[in-house]
Backbone as JSON Lines, residues from 0, in Angstrom:
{"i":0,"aa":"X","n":[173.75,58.81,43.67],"ca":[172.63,58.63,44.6],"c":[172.6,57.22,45.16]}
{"i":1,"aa":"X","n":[172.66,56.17,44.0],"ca":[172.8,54.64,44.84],"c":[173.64,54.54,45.47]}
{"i":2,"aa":"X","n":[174.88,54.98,45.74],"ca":[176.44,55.15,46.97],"c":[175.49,55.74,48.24]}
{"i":3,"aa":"X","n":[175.3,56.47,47.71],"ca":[174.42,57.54,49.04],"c":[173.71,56.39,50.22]}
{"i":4,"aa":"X","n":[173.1,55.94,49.36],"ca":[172.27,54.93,49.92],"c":[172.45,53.32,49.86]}
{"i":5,"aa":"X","n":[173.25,53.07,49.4],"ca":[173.91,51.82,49.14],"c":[174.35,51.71,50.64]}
{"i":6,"aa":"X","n":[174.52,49.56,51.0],"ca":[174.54,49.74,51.86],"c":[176.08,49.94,52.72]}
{"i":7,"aa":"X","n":[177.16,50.06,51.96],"ca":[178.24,50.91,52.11],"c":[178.74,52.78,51.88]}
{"i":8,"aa":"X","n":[176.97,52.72,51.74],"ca":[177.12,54.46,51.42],"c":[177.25,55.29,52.65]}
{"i":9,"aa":"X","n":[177.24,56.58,52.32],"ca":[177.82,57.28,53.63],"c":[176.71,57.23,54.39]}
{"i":10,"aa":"X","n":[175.1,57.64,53.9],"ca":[174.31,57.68,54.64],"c":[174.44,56.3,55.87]}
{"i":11,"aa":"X","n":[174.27,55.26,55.09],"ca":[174.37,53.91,56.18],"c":[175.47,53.81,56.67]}
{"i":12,"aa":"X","n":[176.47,54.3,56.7],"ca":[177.63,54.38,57.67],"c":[177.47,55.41,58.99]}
{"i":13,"aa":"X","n":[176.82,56.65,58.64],"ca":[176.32,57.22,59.44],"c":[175.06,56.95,60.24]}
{"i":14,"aa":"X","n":[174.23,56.22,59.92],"ca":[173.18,55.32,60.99],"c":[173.75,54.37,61.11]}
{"i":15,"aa":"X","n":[174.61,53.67,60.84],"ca":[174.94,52.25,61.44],"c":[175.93,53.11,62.78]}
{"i":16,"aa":"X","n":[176.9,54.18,62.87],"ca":[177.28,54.38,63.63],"c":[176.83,54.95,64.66]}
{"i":17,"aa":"X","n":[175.57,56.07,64.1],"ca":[174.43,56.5,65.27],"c":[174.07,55.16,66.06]}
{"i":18,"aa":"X","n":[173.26,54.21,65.55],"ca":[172.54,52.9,65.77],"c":[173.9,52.5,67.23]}
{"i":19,"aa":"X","n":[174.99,52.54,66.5],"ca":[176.12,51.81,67.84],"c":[176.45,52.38,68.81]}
{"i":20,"aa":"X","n":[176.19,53.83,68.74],"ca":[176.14,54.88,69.92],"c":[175.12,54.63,71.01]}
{"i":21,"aa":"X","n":[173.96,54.65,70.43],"ca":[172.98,54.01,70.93],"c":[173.27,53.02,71.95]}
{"i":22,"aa":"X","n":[173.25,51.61,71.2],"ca":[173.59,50.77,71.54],"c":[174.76,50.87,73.38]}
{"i":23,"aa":"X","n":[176.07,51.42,72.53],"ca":[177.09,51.7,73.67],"c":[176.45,52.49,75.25]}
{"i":24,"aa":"X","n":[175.33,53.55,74.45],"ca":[175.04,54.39,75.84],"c":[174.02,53.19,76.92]}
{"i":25,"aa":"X","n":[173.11,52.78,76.05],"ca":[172.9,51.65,77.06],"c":[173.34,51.1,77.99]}
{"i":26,"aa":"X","n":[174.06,50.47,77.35],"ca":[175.17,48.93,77.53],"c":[176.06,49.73,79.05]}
{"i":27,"aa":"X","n":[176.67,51.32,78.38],"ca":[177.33,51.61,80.02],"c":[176.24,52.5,81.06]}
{"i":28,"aa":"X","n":[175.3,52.95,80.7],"ca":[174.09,53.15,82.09],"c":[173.56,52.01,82.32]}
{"i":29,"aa":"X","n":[173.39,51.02,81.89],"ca":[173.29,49.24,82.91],"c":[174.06,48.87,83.45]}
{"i":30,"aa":"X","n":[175.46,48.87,83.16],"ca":[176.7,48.03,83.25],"c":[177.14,49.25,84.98]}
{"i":31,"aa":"X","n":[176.62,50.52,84.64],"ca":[177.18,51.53,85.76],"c":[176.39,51.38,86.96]}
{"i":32,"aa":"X","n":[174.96,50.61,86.67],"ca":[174.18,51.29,88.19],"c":[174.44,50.33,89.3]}
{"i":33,"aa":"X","n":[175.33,49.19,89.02],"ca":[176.1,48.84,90.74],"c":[177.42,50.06,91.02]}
{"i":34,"aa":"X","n":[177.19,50.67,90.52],"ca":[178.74,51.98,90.6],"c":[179.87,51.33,90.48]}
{"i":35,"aa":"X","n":[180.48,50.24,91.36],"ca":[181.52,49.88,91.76],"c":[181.65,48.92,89.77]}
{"i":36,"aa":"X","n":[180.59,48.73,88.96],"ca":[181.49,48.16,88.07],"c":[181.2,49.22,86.76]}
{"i":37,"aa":"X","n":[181.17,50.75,87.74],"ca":[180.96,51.82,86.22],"c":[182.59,51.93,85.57]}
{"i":38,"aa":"X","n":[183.7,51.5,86.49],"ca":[185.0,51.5,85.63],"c":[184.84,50.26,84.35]}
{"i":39,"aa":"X","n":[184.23,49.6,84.64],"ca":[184.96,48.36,83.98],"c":[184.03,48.66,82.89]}
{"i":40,"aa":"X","n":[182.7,49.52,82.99],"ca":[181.81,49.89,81.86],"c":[182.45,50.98,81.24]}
{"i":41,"aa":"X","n":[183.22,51.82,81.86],"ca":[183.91,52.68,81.29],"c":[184.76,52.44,80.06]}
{"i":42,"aa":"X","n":[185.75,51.68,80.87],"ca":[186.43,50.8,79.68],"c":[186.45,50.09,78.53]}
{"i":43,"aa":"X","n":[185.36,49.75,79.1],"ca":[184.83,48.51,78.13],"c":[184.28,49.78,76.88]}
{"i":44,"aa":"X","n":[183.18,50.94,77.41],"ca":[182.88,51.87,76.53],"c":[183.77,52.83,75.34]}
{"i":45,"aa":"X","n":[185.08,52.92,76.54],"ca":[186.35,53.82,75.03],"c":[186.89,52.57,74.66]}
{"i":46,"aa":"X","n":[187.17,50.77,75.08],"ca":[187.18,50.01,73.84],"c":[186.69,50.01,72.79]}
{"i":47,"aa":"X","n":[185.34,50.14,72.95],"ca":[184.55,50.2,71.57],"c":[184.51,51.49,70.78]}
{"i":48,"aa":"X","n":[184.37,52.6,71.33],"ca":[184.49,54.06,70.92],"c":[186.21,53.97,69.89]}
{"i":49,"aa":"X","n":[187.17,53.89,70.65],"ca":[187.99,53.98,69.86],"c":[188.5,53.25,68.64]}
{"i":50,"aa":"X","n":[187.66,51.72,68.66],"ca":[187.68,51.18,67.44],"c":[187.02,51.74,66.73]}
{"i":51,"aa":"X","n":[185.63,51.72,66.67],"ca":[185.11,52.76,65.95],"c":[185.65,53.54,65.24]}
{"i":52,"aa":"X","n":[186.08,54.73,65.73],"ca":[187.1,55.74,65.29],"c":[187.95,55.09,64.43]}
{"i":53,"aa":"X","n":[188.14,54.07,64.72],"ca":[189.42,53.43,63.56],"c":[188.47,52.49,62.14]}
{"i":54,"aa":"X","n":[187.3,52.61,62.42],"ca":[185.81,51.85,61.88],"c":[186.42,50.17,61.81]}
{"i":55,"aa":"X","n":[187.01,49.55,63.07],"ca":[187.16,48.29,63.01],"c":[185.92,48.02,64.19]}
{"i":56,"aa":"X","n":[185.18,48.69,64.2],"ca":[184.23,47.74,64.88],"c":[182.83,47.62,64.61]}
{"i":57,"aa":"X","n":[182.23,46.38,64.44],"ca":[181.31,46.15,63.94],"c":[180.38,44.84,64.86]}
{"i":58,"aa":"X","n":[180.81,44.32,66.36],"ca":[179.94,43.99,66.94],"c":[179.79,44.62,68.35]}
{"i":59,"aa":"X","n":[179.11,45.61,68.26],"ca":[178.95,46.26,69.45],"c":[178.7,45.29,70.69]}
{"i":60,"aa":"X","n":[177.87,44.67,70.95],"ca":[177.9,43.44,72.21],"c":[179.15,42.84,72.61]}
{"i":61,"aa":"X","n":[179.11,42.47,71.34],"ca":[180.54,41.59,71.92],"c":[181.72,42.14,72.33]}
{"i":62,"aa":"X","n":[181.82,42.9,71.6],"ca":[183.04,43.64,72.33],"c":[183.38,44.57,73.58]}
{"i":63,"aa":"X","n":[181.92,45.18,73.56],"ca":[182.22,45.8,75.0],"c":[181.79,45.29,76.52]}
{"i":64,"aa":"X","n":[181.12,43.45,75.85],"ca":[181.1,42.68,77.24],"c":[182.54,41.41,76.6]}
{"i":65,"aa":"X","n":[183.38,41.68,76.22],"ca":[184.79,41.05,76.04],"c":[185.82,42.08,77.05]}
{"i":66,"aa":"X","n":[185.67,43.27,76.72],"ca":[186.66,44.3,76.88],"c":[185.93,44.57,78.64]}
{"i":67,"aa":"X","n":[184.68,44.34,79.25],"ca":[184.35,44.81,80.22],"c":[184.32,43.32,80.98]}
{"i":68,"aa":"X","n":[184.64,41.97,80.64],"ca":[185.25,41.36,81.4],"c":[186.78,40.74,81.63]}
{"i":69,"aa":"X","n":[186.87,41.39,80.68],"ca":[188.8,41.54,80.7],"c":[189.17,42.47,81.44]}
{"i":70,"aa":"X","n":[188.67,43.88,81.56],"ca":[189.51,44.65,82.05],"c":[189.0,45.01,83.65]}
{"i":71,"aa":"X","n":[187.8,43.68,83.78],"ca":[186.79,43.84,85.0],"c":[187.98,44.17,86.78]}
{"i":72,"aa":"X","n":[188.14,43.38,86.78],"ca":[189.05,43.05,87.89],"c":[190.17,44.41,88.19]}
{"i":73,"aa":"X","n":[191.15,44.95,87.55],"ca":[191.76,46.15,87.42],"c":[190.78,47.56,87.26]}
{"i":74,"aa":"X","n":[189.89,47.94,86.74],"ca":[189.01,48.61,86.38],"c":[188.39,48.87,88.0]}
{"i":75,"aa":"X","n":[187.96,47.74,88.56],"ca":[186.84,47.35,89.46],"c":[187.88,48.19,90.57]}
{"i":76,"aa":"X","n":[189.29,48.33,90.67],"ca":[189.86,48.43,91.88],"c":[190.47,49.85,91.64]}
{"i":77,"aa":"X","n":[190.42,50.44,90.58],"ca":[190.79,51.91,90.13],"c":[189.63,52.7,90.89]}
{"i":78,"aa":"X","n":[187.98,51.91,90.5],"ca":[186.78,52.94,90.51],"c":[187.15,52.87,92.41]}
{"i":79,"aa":"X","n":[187.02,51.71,92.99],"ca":[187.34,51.75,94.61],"c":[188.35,52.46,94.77]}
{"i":80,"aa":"X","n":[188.83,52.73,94.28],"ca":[189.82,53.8,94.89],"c":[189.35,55.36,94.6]}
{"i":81,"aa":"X","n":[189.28,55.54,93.31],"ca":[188.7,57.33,93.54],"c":[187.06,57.03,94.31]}
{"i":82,"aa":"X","n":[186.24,56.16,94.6],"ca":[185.12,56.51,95.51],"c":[185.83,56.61,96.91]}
{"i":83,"aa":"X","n":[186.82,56.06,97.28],"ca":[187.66,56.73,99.01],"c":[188.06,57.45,98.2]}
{"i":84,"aa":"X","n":[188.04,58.02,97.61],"ca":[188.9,59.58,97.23],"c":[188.31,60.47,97.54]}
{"i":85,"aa":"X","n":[187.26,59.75,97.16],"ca":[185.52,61.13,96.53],"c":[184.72,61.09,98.07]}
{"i":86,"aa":"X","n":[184.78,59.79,99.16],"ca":[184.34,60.06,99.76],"c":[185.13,60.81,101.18]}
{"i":87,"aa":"X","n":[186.82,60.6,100.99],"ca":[187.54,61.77,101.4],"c":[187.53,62.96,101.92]}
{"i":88,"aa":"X","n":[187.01,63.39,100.08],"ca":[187.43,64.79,99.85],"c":[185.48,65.45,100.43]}
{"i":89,"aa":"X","n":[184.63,64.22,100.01],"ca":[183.21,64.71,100.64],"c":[183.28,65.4,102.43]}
{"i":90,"aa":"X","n":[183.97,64.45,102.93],"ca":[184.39,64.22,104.42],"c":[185.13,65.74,104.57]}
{"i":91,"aa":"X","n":[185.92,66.15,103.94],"ca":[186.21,67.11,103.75],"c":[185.78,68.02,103.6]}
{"i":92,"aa":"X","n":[184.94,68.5,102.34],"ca":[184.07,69.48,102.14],"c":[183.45,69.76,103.51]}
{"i":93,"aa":"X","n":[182.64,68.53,104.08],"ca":[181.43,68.69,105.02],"c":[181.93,69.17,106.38]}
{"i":94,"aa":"X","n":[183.4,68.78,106.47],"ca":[183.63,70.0,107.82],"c":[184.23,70.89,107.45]}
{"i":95,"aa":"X","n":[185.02,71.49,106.19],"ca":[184.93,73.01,106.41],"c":[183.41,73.92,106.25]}
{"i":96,"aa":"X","n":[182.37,72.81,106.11],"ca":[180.55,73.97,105.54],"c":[180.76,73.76,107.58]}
{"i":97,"aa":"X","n":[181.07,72.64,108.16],"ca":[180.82,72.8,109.46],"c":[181.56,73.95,110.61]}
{"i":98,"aa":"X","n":[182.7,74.3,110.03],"ca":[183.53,75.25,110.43],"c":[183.62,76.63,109.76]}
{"i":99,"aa":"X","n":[182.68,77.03,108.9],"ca":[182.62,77.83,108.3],"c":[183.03,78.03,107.62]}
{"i":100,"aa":"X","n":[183.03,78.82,106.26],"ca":[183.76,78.75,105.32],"c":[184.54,79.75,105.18]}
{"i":101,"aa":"X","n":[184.43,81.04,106.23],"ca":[185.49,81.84,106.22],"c":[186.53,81.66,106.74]}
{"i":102,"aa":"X","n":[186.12,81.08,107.87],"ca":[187.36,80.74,108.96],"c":[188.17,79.32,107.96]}
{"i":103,"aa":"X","n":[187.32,78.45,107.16],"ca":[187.77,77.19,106.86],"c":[188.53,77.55,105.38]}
{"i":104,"aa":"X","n":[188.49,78.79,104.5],"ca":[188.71,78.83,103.15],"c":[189.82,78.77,102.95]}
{"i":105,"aa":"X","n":[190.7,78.51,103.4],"ca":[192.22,78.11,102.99],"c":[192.04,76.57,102.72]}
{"i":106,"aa":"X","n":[191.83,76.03,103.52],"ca":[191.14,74.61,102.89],"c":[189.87,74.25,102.3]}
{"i":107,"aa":"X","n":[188.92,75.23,102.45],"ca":[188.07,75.06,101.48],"c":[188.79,74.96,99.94]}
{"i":108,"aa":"X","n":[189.58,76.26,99.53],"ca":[190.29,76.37,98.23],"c":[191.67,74.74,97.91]}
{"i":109,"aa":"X","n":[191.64,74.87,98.88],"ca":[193.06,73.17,98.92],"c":[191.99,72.19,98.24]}
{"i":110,"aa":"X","n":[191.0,71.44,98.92],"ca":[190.5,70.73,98.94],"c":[190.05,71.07,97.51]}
{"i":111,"aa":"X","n":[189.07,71.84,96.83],"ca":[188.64,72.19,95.46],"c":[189.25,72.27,94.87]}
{"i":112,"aa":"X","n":[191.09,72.38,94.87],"ca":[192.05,72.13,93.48],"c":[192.54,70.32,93.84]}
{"i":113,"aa":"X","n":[192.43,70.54,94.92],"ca":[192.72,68.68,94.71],"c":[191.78,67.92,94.35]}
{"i":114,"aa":"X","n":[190.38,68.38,94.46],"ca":[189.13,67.54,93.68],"c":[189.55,67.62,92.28]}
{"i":115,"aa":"X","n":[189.42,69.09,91.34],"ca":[190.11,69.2,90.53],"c":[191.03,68.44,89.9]}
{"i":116,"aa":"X","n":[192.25,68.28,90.61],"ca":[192.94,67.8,89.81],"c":[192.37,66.01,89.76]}
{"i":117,"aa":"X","n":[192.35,65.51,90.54],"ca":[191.33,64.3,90.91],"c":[190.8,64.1,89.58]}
{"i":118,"aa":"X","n":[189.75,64.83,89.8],"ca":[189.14,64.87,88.56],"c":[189.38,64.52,87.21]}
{"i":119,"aa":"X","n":[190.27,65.62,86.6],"ca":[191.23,65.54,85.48],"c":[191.66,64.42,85.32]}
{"i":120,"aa":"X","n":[192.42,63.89,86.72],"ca":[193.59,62.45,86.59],"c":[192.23,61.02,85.8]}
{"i":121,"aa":"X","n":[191.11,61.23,86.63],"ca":[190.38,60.5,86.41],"c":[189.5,60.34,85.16]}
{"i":122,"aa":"X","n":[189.6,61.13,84.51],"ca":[188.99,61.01,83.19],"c":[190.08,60.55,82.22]}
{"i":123,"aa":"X","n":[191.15,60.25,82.37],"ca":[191.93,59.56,81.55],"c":[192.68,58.23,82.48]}
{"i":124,"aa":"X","n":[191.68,57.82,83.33],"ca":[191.97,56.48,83.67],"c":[191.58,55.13,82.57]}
{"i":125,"aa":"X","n":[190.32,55.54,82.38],"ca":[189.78,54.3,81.95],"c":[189.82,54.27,80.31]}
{"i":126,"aa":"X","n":[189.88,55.63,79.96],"ca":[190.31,55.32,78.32],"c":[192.29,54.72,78.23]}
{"i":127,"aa":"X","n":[192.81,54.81,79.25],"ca":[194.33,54.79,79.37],"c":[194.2,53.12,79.41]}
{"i":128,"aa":"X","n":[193.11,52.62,80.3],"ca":[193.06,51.25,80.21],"c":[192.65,50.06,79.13]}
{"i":129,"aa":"X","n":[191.78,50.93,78.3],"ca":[191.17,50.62,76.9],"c":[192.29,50.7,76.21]}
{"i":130,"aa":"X","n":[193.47,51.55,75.84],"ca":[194.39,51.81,75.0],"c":[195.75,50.81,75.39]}
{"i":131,"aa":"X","n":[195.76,51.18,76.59],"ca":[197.24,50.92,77.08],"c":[197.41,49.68,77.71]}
{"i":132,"aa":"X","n":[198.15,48.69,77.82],"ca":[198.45,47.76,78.86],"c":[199.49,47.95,80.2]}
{"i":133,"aa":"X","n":[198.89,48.32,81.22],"ca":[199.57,49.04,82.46],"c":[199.0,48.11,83.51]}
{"i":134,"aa":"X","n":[200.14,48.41,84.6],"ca":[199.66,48.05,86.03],"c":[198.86,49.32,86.79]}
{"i":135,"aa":"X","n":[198.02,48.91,87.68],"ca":[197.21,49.85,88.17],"c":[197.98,50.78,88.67]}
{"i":136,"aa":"X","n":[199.14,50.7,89.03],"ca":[199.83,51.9,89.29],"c":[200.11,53.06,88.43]}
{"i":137,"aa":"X","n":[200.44,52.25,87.29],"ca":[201.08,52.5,85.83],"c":[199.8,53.88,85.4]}
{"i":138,"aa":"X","n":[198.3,53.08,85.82],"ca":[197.44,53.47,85.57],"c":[197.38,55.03,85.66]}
{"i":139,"aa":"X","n":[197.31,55.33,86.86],"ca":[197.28,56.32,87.9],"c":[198.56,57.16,87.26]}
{"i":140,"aa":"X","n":[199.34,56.79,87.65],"ca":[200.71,57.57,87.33],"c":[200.73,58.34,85.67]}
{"i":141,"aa":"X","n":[200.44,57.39,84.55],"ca":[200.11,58.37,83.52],"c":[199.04,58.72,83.57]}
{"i":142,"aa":"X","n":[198.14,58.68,83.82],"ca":[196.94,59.33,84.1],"c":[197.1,60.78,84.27]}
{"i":143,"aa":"X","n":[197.65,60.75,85.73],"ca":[197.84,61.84,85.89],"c":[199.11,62.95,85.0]}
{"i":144,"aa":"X","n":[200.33,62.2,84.46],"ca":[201.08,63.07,84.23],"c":[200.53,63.29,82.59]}
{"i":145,"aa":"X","n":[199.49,62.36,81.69],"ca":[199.22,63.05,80.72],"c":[197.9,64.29,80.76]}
{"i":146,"aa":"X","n":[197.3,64.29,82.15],"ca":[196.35,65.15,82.48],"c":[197.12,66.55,82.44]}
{"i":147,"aa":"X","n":[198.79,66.58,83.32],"ca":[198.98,67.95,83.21],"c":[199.7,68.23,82.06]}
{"i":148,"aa":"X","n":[200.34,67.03,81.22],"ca":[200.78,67.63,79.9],"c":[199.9,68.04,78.92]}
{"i":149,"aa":"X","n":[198.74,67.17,78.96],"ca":[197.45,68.04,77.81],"c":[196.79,68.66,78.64]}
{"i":150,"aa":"X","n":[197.09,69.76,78.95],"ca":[196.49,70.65,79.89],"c":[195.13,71.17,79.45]}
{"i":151,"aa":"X","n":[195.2,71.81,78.09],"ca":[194.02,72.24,77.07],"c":[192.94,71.41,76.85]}
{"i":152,"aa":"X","n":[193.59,69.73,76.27],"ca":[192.64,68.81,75.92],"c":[192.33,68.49,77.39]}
{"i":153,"aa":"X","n":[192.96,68.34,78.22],"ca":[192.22,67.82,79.69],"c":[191.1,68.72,80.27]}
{"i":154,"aa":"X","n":[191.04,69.98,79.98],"ca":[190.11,71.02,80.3],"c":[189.1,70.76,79.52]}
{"i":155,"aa":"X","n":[188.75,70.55,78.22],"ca":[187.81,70.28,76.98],"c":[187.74,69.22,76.87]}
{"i":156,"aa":"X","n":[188.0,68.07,77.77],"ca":[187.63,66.44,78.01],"c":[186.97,66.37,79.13]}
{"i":157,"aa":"X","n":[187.15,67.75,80.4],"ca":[186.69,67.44,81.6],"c":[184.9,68.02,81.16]}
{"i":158,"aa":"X","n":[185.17,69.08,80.71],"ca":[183.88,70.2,80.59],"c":[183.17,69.09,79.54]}
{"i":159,"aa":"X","n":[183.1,68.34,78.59],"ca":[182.38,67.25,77.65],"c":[181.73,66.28,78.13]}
{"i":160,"aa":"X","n":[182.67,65.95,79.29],"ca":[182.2,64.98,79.97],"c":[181.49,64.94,81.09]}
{"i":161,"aa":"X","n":[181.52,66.67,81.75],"ca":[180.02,67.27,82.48],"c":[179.07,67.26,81.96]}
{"i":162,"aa":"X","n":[179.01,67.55,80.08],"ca":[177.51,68.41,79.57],"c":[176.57,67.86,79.57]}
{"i":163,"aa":"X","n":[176.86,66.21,79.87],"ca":[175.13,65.52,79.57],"c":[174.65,65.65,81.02]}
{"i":164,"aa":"X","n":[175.4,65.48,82.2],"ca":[175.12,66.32,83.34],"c":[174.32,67.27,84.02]}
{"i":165,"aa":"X","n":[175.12,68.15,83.25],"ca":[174.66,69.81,83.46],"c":[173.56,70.23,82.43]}
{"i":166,"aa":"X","n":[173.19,69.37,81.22],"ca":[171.94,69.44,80.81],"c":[171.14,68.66,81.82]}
{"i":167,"aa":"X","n":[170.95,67.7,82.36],"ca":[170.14,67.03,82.92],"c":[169.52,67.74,83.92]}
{"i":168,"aa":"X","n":[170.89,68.61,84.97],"ca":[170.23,69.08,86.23],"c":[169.76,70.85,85.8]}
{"i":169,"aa":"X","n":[170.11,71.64,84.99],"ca":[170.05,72.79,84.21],"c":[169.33,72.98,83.38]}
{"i":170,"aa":"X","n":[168.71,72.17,82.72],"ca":[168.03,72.09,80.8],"c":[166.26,71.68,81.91]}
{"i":171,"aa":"X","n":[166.18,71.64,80.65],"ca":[164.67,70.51,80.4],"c":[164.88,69.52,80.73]}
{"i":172,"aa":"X","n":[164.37,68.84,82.56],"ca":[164.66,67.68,82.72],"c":[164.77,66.66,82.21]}
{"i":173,"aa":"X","n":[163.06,66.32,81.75],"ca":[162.23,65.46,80.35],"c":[163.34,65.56,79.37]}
{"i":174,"aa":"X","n":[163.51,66.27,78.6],"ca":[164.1,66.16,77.09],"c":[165.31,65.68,77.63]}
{"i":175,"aa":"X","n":[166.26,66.21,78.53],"ca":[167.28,66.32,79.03],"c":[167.86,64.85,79.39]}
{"i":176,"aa":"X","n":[166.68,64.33,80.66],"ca":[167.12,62.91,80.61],"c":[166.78,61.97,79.78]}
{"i":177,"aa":"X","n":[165.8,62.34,78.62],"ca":[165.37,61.3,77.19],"c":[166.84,61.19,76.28]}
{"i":178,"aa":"X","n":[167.19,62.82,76.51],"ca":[168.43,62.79,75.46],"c":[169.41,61.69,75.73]}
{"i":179,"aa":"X","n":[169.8,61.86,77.16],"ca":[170.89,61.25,78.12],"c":[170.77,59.64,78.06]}
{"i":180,"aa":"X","n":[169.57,59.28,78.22],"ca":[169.21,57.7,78.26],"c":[169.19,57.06,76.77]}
{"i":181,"aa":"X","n":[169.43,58.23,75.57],"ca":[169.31,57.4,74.22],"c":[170.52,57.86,73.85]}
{"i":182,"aa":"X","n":[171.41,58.94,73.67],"ca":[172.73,58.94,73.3],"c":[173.8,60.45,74.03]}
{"i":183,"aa":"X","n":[173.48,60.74,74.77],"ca":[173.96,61.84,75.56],"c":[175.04,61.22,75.91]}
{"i":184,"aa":"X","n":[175.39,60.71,76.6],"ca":[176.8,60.25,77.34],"c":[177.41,59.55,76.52]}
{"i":185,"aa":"X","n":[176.98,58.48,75.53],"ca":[177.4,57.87,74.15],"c":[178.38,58.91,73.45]}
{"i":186,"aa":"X","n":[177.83,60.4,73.29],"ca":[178.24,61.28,72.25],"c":[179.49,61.71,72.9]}
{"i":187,"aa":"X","n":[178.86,62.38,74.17],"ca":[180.43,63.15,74.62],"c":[181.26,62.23,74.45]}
{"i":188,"aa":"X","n":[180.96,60.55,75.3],"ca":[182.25,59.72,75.13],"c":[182.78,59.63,73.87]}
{"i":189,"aa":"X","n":[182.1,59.87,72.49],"ca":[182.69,59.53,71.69],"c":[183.67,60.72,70.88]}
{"i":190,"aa":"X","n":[183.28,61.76,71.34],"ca":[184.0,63.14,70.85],"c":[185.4,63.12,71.88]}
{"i":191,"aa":"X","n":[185.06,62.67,72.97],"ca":[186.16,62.45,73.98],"c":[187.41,61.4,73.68]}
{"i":192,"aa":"X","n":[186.85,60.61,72.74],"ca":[187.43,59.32,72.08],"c":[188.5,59.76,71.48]}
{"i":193,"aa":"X","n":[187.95,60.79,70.08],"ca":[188.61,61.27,69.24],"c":[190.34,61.96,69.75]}
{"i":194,"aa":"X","n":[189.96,62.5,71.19],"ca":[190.85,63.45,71.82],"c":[191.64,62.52,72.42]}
{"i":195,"aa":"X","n":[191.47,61.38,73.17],"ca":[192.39,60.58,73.47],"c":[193.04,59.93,72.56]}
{"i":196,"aa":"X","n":[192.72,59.69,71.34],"ca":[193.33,59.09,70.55],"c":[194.55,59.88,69.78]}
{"i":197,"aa":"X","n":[193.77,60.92,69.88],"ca":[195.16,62.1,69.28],"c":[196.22,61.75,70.34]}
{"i":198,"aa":"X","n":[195.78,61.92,71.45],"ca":[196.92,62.46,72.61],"c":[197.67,61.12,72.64]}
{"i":199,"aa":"X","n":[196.56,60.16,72.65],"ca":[197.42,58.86,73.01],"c":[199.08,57.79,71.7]}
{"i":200,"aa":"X","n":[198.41,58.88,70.55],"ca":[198.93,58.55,69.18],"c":[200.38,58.77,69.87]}
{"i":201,"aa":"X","n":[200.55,59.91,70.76],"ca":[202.0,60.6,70.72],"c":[202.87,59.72,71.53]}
{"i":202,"aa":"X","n":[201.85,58.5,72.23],"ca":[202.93,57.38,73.44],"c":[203.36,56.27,72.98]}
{"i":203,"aa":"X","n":[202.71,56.15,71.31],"ca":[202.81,54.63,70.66],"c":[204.43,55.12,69.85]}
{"i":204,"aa":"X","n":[205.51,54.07,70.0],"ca":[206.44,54.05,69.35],"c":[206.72,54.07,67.72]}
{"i":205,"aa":"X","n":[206.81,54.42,66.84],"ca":[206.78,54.22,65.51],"c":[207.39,53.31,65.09]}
């Protein structure tokens, strides 16, 4: 019972790590609401997530405003690029709804697997940047080619990383965005953590 509760016991390992979740979901809904520096919050967020996971981390501040002004500058020019992506493919959408969508659905359907894949590529940008040391090209390029080799985990990283989302606009607003603002996006990122780290285990040399 004193382990239990001791302050190396499991219980306090498990609130000290709730407590840093916390902490992290903050730190990236502040760090995100100029948009243009939600990459570098991104990053900075699976820095800390994946130490964690390895339980080498123990100053949440510091490290994810170390890791979010290190990786500021590269980060900052990834997110500018998928927003002309996103505002693209918007540009897009909005004239095939203008041309109809029967006459337009051959590109309606183009355009929705290239968001898609978009998509995918982009959820393993910024943990690729937390892990990996790459040029922004470098970035992009595995990005995308480990999106179509973990085809499975990229599908169950994309849908995780909707759910605090799709609770928000679907659920109980109230509860929905209380959840979201105290550890909702914290959690998925950190279950999402776990999955990059598997995948990413397989690029490190032995």
């Amino acid at each position: 019972m004193g382990g239990l509760f001791s302050a190396d016991g499991k219980l306090a390992q498990v609130l000290g790590k709730a407590a840093d979740l916390v902490i992290l979901n903050v730190l990236w809904i502040v760090c995100s609401i100029p948009v243009v520096t939600a990459g570098a919050a991104a990053t900075a967020f699976y820095t800390v997530a994946l130490k964690m996971i390895k339980n080498e981390e123990s100053y949440v501040f510091r490290s994810f405003f170390q890791a979010f002004k290190e990786n500021f500058k590269q980060a900052t020019v990834v997110t500018l690029i998928l927003l002309a992506v996103a505002a693209v493919l918007g540009c897009d959408f909005y004239v095939c709804t203008k041309m109809g969508l029967e006459k337009a659905r051959p590109l309606f359907i183009l355009f929705c697997v290239v968001a898609v894949f978009v998509y995918m590529g982009s959820c393993y940008m910024f943990p690729v940047m937390a892990f990996f040391e790459n040029s922004t090209k470098k970035v992009f390029k595995n990005s995308f080619l480990m999106a179509l080799a973990h085809l499975p985990f990229t599908i169950l990283i994309a849908v995780i990383s909707l759910l605090p989302w799709v609770f928000l606009f679907f659920g109980q607003f109230i509860a929905a965005a209380f959840f979201d603002l105290i550890a909702g996006f914290s959690i998925a990122g950190y279950i999402n953590a776990h999955i990059f780290r598997r995948i990413f285990k397989r690029y490190i040399p032995e």
